[in-house]
N, C-alpha and C positions, 0 to 999 in steps of 0.2 A: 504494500500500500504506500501511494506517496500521496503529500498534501504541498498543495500548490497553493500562494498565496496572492494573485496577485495584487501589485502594491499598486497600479494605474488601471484604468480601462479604456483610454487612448492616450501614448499607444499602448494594445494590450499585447502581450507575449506569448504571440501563438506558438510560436517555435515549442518552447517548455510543457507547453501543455497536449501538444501535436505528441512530442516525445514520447512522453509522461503514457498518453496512451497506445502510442506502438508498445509499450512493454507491459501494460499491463491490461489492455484491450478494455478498461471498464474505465466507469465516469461518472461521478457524483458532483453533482450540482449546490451547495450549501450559500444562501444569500439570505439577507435578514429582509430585503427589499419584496415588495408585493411581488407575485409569481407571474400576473399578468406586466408584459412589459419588460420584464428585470434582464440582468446581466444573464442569466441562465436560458433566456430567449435567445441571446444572440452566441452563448455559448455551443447550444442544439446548433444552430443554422452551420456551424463549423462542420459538424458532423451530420446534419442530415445532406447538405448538399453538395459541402465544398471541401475545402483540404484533406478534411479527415474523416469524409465516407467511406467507411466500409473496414475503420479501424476497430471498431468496438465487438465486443464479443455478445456482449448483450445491450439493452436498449439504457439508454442514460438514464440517471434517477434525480429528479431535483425536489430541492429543501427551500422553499423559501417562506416568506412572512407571508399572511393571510392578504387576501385582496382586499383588505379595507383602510382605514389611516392610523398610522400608528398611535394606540392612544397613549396619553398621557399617564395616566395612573399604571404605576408600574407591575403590579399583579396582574394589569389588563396588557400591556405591555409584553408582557413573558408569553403570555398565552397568543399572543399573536406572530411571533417569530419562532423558529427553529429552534427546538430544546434538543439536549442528547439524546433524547429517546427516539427523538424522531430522527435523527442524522444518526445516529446507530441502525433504525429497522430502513435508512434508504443504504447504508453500507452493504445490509445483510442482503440487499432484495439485489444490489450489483454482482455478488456472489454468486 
């Protein structure tokens, strides 16, 4: 397993994450941003269509924040982005 951070999203570093999945054919998506629209939309487009179709051994799994606005109140907060449990069972389901 590797974890790729990137620190920009233009430019982003496809090369590393191209890499990343020649060796290990799987891809997990992890974004705290709403799931319509997010970085993880334009991360698919890498692999449904371009560079890196036909890398992946199985289908990409992504984790993002719910599609609504992030609230304030921080117990309501938590419940709307990615917790371990769920970026654990999207690890398991790339497996």
């Amino acid at each position: 397993m590797e974890v790729i951070d990137p620190r920009t999203l233009v430019p982003f570093d496809r090369e590393t994450l191209l890499a990343s999945v020649r060796r290990t054919g799987r891809l997990v998506v992890v974004e705290e941003g709403a799931v319509t629209g997010g970085v993880g939309t334009e991360v698919g487009a890498l692999f449904a269509g371009g560079e890196g179709f036909g890398l992946l051994k199985k289908p990409m799994v992504r984790r993002a924040g719910l599609d609504i606005p992030i609230p304030f109140s921080k117990p309501l907060e938590n419940l709307s982005v990615p917790n371990v449990e769920r970026i654990k069972e999207a690890i398991r389901a790339a497996l």
